[in-house]
N, C-alpha and C positions, 0 to 999 in steps of 0.2 A: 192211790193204792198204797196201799202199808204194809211191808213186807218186815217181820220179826223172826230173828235169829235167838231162838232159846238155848243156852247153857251155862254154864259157869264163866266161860271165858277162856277154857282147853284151847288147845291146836286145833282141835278135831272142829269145834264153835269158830275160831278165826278162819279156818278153812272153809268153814261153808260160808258166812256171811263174804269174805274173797271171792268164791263162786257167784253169790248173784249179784257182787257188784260187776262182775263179766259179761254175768247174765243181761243186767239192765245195759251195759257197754255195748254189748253186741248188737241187741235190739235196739240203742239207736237212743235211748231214756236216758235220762239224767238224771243222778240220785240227790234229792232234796228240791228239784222241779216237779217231775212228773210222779217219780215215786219217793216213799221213805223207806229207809231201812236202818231200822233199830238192835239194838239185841237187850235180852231180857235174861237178865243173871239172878232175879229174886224168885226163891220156887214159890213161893204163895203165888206168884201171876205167873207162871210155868204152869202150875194145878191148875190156876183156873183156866186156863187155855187147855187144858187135858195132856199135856203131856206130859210123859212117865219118863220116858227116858229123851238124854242130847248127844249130839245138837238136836234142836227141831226146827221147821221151818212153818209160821201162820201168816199167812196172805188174806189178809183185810178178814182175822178174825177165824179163817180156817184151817186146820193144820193141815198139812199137805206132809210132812214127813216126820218122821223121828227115828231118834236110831243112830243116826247113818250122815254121812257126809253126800248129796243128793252133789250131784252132776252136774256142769254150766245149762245142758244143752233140757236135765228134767227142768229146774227150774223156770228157763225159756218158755217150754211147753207149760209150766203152772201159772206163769204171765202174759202170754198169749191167751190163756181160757181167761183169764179173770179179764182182758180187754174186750174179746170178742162178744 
């Protein structure tokens, strides 16, 4: 699983990619074994991923949020579907 953190590199972008390293902690995952998480600061590959506004959050290719700093426990729930 490939989990991308889109923004410039703000607080508000460190603070979500901090969230779903929580995210993967909590659940038990290990980041750079089981999953990846990157972040994406160039907007030419922000556009292509569709999103307008950051941070945003794409999971193996789908964006799941923008906007907004998404929650440990949304997250959880966005890596739980993509396992199940």
């Amino acid at each position: 699983m490939i989990i991308e953190v889109c923004g410039a590199g703000c607080p508000r972008c460190h603070a979500t990619k901090d969230n779903a390293g929580k995210a993967l902690q909590e659940l038990g995952l290990k980041e750079g074994e089981d999953v990846a998480v990157t972040e994406i600061k160039d907007a030419k590959l922000m556009a292509a991923r569709g999103v307008m506004l950051t941070p945003a959050v794409v999971i193996d290719g789908v964006k799941v949020c923008e906007g907004r700093i998404p929650s440990i426990e949304e997250i959880q729930k966005w890596i739980k579907e993509k396992i199940d």
